[in-house]
Residue frames relative to the residue before (quaternion, step in Angstrom):
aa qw qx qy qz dx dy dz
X 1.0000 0.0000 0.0000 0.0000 0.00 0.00 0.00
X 0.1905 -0.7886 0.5741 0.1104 3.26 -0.30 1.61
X 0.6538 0.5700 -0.4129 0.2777 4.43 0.31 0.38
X 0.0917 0.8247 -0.5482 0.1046 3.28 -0.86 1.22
X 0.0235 -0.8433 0.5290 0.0924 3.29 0.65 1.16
X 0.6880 -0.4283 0.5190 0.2717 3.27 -1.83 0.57
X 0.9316 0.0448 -0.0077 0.3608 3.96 0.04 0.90
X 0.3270 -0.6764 0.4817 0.4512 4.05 -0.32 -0.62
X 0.7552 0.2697 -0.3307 0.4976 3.61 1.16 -0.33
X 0.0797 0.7538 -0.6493 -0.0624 3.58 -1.36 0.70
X 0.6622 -0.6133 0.3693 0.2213 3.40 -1.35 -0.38
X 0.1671 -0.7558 0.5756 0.2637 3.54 0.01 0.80
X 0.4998 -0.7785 0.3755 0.0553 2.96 -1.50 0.52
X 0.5239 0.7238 -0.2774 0.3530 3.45 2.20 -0.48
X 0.5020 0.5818 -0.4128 0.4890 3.51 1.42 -0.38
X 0.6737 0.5474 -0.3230 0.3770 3.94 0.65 -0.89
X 0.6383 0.3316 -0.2371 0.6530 3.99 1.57 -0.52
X 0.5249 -0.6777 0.4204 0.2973 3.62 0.95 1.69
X 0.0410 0.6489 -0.7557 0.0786 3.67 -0.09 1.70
X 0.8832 0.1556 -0.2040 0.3926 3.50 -1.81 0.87
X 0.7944 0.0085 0.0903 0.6006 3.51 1.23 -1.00
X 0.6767 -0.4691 0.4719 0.3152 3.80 -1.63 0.32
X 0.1952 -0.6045 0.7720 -0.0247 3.91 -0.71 1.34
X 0.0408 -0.7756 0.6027 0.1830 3.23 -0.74 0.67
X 0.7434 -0.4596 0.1400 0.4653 3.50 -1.30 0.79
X 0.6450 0.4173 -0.3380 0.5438 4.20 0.63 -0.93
X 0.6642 0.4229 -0.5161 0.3372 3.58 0.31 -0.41
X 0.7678 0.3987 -0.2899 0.4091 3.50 0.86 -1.06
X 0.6675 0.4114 -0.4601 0.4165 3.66 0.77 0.33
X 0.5395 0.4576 -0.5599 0.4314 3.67 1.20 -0.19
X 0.4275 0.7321 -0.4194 0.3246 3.91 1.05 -0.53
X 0.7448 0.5819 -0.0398 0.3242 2.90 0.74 -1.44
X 0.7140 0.4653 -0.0361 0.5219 2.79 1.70 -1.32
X 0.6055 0.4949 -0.2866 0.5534 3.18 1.80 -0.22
X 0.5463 0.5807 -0.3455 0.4949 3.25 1.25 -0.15
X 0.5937 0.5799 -0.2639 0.4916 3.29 0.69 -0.90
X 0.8144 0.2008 -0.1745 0.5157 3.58 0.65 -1.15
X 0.5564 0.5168 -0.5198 0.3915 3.21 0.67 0.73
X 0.5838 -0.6148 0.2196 0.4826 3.41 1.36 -0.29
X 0.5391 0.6693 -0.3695 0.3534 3.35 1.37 -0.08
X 0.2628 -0.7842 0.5576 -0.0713 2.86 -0.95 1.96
X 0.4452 0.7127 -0.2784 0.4652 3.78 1.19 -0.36
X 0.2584 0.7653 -0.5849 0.0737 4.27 -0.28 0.41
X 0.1702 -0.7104 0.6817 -0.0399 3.40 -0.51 0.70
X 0.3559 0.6472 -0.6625 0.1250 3.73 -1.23 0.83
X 0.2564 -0.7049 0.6530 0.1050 4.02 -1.39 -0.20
X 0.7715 -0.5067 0.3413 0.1774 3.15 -1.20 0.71
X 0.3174 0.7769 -0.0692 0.5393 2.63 2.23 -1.65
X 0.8864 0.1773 -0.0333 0.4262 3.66 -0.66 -0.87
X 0.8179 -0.0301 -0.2591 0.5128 3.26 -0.33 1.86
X 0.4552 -0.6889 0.3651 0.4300 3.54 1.38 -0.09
X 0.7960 -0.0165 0.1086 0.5952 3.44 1.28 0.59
X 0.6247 0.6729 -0.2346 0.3193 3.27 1.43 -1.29
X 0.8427 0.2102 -0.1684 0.4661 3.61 0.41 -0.60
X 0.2670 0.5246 -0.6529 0.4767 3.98 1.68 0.97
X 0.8009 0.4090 -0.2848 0.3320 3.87 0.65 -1.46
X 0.5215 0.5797 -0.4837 0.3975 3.57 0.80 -0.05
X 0.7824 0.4889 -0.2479 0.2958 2.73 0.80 -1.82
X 0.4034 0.7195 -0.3049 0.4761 3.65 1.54 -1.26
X 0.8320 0.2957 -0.3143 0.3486 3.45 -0.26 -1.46
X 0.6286 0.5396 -0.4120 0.3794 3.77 0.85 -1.21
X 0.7041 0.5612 -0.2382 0.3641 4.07 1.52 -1.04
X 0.6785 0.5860 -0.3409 0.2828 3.35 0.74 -1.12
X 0.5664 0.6942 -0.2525 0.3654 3.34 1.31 -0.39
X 0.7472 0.4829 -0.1735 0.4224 2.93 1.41 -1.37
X 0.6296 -0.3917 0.4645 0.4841 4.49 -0.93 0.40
X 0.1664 -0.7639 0.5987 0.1743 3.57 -0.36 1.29
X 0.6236 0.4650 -0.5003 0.3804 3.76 0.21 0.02
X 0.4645 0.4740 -0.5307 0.5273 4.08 1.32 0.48
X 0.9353 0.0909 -0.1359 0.3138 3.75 -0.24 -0.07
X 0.4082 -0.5982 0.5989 0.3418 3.58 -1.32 0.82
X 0.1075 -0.6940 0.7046 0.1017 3.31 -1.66 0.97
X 0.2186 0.7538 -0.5910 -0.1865 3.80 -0.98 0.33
X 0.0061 -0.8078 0.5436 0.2278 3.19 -1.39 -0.37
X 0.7133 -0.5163 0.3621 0.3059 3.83 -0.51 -0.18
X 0.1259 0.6282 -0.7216 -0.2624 3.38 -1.16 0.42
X 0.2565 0.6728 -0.6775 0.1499 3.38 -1.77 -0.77
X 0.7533 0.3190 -0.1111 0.5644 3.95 1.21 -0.46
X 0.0745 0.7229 -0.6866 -0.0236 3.65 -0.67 0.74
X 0.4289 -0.7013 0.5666 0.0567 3.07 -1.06 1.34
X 0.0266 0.8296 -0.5572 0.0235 3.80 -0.96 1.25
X 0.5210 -0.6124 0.4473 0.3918 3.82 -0.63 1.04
X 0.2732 -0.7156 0.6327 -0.1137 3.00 -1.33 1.52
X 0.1652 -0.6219 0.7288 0.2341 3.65 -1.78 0.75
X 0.9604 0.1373 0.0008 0.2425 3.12 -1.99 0.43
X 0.0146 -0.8936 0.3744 -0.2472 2.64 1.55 1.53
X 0.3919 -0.6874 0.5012 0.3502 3.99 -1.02 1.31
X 0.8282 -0.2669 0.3923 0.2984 2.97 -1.78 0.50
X 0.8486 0.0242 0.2177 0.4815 3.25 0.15 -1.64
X 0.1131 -0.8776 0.4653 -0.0218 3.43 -0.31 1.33
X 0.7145 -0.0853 0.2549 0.6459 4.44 -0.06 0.40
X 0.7959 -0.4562 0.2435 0.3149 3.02 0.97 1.06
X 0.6079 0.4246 -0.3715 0.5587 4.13 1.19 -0.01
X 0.2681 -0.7196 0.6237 0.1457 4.06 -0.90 1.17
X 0.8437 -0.2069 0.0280 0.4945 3.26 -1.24 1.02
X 0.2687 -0.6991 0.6271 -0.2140 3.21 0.27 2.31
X 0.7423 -0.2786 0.5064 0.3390 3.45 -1.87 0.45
X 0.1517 -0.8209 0.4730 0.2817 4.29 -1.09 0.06
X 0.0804 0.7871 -0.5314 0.3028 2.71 0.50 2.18
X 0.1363 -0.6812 0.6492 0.3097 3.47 -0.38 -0.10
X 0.4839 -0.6406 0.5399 0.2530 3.80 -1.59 0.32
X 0.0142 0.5271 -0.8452 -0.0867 4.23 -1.11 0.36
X 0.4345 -0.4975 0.7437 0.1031 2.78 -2.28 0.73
X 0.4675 0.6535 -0.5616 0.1975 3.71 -1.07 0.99
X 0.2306 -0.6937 0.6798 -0.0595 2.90 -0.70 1.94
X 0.4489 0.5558 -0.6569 0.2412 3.75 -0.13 1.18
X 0.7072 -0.4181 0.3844 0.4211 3.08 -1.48 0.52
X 0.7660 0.3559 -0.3272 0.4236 4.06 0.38 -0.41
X 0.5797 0.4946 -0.3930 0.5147 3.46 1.83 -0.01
X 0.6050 0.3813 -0.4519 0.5333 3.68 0.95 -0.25
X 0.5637 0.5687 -0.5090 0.3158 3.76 0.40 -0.37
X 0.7301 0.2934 -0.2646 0.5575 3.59 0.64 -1.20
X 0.6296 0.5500 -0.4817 0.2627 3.59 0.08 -0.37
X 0.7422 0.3196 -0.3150 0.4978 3.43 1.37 -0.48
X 0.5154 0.5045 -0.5359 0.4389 3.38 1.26 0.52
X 0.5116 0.5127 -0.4962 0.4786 3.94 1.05 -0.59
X 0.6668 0.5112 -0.3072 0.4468 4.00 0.31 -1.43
X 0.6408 0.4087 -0.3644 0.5382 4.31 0.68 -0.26
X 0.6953 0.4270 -0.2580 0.5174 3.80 0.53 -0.78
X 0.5124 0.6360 -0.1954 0.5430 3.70 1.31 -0.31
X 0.8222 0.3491 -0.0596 0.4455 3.09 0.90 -1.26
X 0.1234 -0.7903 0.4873 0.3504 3.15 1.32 -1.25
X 0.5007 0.6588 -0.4810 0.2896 3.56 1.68 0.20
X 0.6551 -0.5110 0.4150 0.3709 3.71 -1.51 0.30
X 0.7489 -0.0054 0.2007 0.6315 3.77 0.62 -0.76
X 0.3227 -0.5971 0.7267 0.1059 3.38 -2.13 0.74
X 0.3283 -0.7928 0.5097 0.0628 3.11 -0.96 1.46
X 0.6594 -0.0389 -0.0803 0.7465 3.77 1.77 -0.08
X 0.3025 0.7440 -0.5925 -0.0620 2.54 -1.90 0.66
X 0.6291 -0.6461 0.4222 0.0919 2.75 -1.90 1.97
X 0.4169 -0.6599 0.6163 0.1044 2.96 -1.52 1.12
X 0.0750 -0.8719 0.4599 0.1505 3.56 0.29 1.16
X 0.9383 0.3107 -0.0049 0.1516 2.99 -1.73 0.27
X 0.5237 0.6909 -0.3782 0.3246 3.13 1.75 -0.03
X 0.2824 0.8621 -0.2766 0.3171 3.45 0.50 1.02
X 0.3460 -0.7917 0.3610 0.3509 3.84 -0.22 0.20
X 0.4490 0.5177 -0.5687 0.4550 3.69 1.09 1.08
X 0.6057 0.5576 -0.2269 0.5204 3.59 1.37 -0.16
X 0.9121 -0.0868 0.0550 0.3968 3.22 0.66 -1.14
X 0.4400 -0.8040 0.2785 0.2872 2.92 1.93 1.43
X 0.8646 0.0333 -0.0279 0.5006 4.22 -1.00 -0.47
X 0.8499 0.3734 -0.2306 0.2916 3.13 1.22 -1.06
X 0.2028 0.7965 -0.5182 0.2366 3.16 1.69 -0.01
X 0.6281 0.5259 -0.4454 0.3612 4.02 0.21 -0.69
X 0.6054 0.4985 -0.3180 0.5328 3.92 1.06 -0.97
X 0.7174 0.4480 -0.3118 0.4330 3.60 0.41 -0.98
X 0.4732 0.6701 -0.3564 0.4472 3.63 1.27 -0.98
X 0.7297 0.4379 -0.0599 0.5217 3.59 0.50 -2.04
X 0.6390 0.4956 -0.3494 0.4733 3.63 0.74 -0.29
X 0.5750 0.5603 -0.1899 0.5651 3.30 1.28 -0.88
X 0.7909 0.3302 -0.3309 0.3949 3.37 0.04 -0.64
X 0.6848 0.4896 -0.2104 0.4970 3.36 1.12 -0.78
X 0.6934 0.2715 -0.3028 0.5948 3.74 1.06 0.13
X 0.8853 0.1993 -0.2325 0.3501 3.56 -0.51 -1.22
X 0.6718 0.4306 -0.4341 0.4181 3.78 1.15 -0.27
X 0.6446 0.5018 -0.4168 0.3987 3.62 1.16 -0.07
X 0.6768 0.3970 -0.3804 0.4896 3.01 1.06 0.21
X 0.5882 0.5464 -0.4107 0.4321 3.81 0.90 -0.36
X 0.5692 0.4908 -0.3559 0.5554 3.89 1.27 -0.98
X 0.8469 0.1507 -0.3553 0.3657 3.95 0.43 -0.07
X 0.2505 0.6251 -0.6053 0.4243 3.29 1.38 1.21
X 0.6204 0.6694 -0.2181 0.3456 3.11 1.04 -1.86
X 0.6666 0.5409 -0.2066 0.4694 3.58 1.02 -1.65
X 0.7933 0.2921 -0.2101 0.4912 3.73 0.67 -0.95
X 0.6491 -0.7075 0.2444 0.1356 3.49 1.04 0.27
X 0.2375 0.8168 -0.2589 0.4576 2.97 2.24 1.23
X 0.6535 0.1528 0.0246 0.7409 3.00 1.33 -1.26
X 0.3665 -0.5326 0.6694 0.3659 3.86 -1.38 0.61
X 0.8845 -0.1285 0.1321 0.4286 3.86 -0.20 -1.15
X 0.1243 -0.6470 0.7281 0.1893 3.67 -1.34 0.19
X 0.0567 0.6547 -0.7519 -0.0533 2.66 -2.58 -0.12
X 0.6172 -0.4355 0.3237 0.5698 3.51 -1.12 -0.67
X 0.1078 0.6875 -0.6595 -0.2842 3.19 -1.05 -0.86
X 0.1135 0.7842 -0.5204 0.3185 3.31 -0.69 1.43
X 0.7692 -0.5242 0.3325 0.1513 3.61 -1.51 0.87
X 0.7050 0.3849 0.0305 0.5949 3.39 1.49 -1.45
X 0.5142 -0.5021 0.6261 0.3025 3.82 -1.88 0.12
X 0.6914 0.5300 -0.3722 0.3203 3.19 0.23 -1.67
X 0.7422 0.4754 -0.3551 0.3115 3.99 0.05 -0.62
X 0.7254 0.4532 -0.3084 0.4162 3.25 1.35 -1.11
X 0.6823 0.5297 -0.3281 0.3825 3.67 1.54 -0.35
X 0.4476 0.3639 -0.5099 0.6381 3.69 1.87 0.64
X 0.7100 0.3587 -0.4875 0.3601 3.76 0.05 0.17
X 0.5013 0.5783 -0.4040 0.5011 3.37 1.07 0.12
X 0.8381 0.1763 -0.3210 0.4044 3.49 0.86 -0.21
X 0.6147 0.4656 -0.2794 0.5720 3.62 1.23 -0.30
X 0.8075 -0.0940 -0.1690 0.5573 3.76 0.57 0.69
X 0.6476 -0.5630 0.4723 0.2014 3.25 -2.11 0.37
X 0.3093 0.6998 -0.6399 0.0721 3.80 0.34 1.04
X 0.5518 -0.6217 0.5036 0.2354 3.15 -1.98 0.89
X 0.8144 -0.1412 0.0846 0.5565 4.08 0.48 0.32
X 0.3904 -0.5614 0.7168 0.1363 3.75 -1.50 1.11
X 0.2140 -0.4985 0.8376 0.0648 2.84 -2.21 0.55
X 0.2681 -0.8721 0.3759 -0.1619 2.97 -0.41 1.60
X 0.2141 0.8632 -0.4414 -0.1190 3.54 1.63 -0.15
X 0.9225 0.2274 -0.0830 0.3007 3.73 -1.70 0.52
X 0.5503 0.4616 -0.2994 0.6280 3.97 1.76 -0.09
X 0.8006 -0.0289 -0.2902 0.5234 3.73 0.29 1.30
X 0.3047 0.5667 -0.6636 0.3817 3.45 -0.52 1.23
X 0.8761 -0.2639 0.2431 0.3219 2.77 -1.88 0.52
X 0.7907 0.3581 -0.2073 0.4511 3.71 0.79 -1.72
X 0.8173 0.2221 -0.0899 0.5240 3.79 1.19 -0.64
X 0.1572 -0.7673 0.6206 -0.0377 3.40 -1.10 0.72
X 0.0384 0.7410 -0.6506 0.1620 3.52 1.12 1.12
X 0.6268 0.6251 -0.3274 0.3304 3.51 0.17 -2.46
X 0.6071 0.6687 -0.3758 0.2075 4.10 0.51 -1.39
X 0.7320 0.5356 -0.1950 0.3732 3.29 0.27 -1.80
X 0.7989 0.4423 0.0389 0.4056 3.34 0.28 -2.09
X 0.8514 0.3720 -0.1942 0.3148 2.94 -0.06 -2.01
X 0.6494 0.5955 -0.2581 0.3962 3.38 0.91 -1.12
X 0.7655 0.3919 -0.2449 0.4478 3.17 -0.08 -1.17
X 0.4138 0.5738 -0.4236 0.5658 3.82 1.72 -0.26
X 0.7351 0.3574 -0.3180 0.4804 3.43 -0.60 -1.12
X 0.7883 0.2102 -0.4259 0.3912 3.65 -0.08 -0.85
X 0.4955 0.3760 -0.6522 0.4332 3.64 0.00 0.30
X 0.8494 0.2537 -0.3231 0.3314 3.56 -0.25 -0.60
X 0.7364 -0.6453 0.1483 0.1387 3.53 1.17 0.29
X 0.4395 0.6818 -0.1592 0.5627 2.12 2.60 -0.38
X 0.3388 -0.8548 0.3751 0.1176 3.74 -1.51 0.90
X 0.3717 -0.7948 0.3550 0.3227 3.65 -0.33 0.00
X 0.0886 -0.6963 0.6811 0.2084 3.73 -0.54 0.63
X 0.2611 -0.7888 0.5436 0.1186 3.63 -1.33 0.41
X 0.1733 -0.7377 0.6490 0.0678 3.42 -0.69 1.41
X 0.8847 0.0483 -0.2486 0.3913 3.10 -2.06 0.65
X 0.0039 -0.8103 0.5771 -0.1023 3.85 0.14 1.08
X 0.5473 0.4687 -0.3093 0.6205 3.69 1.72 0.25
X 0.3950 -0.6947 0.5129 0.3137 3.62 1.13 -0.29
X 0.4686 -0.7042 0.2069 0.4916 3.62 1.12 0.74
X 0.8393 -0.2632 -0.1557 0.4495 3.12 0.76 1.49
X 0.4363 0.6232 -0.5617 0.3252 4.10 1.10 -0.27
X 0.8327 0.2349 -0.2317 0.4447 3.81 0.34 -0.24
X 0.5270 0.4797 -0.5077 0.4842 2.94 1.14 1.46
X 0.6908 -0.3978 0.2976 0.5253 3.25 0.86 0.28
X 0.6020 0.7009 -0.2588 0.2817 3.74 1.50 -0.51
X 0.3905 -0.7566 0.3511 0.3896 3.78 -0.55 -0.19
X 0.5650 0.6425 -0.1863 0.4829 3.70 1.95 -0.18
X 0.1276 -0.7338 0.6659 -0.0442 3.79 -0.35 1.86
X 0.8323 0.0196 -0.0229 0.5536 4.03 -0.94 1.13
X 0.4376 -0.7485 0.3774 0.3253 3.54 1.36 1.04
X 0.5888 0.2910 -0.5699 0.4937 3.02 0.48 1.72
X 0.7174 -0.1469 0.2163 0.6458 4.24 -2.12 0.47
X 0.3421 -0.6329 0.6492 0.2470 3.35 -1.70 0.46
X 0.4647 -0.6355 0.4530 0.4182 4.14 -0.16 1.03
X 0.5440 -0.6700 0.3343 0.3786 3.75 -1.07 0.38
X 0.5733 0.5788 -0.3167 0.4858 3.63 1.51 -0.23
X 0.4647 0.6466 -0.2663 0.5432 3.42 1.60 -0.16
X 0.7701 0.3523 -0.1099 0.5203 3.50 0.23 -1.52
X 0.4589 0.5451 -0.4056 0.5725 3.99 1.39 -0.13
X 0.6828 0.5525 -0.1684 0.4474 3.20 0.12 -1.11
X 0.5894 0.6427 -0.1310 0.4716 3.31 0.91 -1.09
X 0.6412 0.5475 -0.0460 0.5358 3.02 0.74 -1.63
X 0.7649 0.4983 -0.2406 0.3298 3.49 0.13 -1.21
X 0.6413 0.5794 -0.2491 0.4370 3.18 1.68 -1.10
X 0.7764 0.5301 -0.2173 0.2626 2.73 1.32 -1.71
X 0.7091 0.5474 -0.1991 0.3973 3.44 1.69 -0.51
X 0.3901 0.5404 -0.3662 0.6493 3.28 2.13 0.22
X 0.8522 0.2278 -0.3429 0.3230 3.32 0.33 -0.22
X 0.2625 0.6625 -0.3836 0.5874 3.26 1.98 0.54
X 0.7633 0.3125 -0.3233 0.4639 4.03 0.06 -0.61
X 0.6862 0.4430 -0.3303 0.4731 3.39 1.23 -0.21
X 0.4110 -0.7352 0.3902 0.3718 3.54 1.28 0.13
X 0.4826 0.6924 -0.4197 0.3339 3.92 1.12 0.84
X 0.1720 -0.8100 0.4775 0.2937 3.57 -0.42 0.42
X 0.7316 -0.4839 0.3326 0.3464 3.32 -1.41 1.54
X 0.4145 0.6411 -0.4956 0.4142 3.96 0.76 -0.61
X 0.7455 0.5304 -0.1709 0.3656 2.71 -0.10 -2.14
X 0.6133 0.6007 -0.2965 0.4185 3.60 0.11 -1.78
X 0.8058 0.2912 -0.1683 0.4874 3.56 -0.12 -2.04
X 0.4415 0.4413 -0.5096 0.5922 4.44 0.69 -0.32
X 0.9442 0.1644 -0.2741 0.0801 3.22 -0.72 -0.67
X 0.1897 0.7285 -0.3015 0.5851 3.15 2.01 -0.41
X 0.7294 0.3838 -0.3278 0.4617 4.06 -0.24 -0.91
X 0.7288 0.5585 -0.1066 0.3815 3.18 0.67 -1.60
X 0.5413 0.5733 -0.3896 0.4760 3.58 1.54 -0.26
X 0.7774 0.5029 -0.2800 0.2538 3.27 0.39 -0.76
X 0.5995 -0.6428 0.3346 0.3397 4.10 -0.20 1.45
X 0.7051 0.3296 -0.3051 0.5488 3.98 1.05 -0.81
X 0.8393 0.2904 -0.3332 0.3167 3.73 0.29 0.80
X 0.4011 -0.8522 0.3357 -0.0136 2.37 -0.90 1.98
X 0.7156 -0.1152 -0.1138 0.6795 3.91 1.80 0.74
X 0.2702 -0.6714 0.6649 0.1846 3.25 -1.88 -0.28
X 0.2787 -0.7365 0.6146 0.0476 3.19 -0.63 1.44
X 0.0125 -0.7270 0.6859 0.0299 4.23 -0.89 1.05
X 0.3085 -0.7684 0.4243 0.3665 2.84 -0.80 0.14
X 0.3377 -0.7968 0.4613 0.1958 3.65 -0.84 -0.08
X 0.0892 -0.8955 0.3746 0.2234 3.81 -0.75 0.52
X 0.7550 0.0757 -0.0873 0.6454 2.62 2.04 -0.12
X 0.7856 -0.3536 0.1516 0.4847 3.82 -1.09 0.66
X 0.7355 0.4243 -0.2983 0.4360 3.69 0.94 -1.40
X 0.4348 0.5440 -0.5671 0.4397 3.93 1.25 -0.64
X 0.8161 0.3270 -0.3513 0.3219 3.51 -0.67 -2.09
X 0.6226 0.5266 -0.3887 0.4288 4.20 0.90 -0.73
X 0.6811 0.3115 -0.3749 0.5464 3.41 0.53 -0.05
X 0.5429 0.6083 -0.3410 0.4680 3.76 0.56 0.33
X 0.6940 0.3860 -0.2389 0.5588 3.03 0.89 -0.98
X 0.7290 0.1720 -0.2713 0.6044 3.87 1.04 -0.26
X 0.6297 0.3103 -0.6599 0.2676 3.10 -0.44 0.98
X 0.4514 0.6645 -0.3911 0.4491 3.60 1.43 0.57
X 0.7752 0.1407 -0.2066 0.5802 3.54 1.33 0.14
X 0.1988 0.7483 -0.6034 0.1909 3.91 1.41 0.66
X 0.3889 -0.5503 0.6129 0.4127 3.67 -1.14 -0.18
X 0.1180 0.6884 -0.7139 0.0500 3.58 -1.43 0.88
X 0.6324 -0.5474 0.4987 0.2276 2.94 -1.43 1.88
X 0.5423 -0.4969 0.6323 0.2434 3.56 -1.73 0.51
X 0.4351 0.4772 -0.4582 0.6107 3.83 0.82 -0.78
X 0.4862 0.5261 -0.6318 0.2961 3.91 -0.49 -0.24
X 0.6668 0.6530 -0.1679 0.3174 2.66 0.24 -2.75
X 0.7361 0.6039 -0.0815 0.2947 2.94 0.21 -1.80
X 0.6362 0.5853 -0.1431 0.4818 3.42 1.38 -1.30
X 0.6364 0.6378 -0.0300 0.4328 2.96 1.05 -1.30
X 0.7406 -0.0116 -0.2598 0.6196 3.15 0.56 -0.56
X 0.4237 0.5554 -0.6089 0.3758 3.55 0.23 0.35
X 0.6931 0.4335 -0.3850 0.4283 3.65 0.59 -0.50
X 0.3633 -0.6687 0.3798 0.5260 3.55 1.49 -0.55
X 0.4004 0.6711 -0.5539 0.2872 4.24 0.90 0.47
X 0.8272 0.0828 -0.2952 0.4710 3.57 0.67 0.12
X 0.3747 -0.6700 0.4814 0.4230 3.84 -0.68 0.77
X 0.7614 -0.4444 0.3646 0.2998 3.20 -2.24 0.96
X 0.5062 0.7518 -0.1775 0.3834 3.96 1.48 -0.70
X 0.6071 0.5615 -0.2849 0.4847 3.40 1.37 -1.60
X 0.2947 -0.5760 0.7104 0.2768 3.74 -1.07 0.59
X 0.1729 -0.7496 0.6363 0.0577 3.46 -1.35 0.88
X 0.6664 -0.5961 0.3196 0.3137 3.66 -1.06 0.67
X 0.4513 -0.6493 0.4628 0.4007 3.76 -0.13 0.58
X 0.4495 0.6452 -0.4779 0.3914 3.77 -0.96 0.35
């Protein structure tokens, strides 16, 4: 297992290519910069998120910094082609980069995508990278072809990036279980980015995935640990309306952890972080006070009586390692 990220908290990157709303340009480099001085060494972004927009944010705020102080990844699986007259809003990113997006997980689409994602960056090398998206919230029935297309192009060719020592490690990074547990058996990746299938509101990742990876050794980084925002104070569960049995639920947590005087932040950061097969959590941030308040509610004190609450109410299963405390 070639992954060793720099910490348990990093930074996702999808908020910085204006997901849901406009980051303007100072907001996402003081972001950046608050990250930095909070210690987070960990950056996670994708081609994906802003059409380009948050490799260059994210690039400029890094390139500056001693690359042997932080893990950078990003993603291939998207190649990104100059566009006219480009919507507003695109899969969710507002006035995005004017690229338009092709899917192609072949080995010659991962080849340039991480040569587009270095020239983007201005960074020296990619320390992971995620096969995005090959999945069936993306690519509905067919997701199984794209899956098999994938494995047979960009991971044979990322495992002999991996082999000569270009890249430290790949995997998927995707929405769902079901892909990473055929890539667990038809190739050798070194850890998933998982976004929004183990947090506080879901416990998909529990059963399956885990106890997969640790037989094969492999780790988990965790995206959207806010559910793309209901346990941030937000109204949006898989970065779409939260269903109403969702936002209950929601609720239930949020007011158990209200009698204990903890904010839900805190709870759902650390709660991820308990568990032995994950190796960080990537939030995202839109501005300096988001990624600073991230970085402390990853080390608030919370009473054991939390824990305890919780699954007494039945919101977390008896299975979930919980944080000591």
């Amino acid at each position: 297992m070639n992954f060793t990220p720099h910490g348990p908290l990093g930074m996702g990157g999808a908020p910085l290519g204006n997901l849901f709303t406009v980051v303007a340009e100072a907001d996402a480099a003081a972001s950046l910069d608050a990250a930095w001085a909070a210690g987070i060494r960990h950056f996670d972004t994708a081609p994906h998120y802003g059409a380009g927009l948050s490799e260059l944010r994210m690039g400029a705020a890094l390139r500056n910094q001693p690359r042997g102080e932080f893990t950078f990844s990003t993603k291939v699986g998207r190649l990104l082609q100059a566009g006219r007259e480009m919507a507003d809003e695109v899969e969710g990113f507002v006035h995005a980069l004017p690229f338009r997006r092709r899917f192609d997980y072949s080995a010659a689409g991962a080849q340039r995508s991480i040569e587009d994602s270095l020239a983007r960056t201005g960074l020296s090398r990619i320390d992971v990278v995620y096969i995005h998206d090959m999945s069936e919230d993306w690519h509905g029935p067919a997701w199984t072809y794209r899956m098999e297309e994938a494995l047979q192009g960009a991971a044979v060719y990322l495992t002999d990036l991996r082999a000569q020592g270009l890249i430290g490690a790949w995997g998927l990074g995707v929405n769902q279980v079901a892909p990473c547990l055929i890539a667990l058996e038809h190739a050798t990746p070194d850890v998933f980015l998982i976004a929004g299938r183990y947090t506080l509101l879901d416990h998909t990742a529990l059963a399956q995935l885990f106890p997969a990876c640790a037989a094969k050794g492999v780790k988990c980084v965790l995206g959207g640990p806010y559910n793309s925002g209901l346990l941030a104070g937000g109204t949006t569960f898989n970065y779409e309306a939260a269903p109403a049995d969702i936002v209950a639920r929601a609720l239930a947590i949020a007011a158990i952890c209200a009698q204990h005087n903890v904010d839900v932040k805190a709870a759902a950061l650390q709660f991820c972080a308990a568990h032995p097969q994950v190796a960080a959590i990537i939030p995202g941030g839109r501005n300096a006070a988001e990624v600073t308040q991230n970085a402390a509610m990853m080390v608030a004190p919370i009473p054991g009586a939390l824990w305890h609450d919780l699954r007494a109410a039945g919101l977390l299963p008896a299975e979930a390692p919980i944080p000591p405390g």
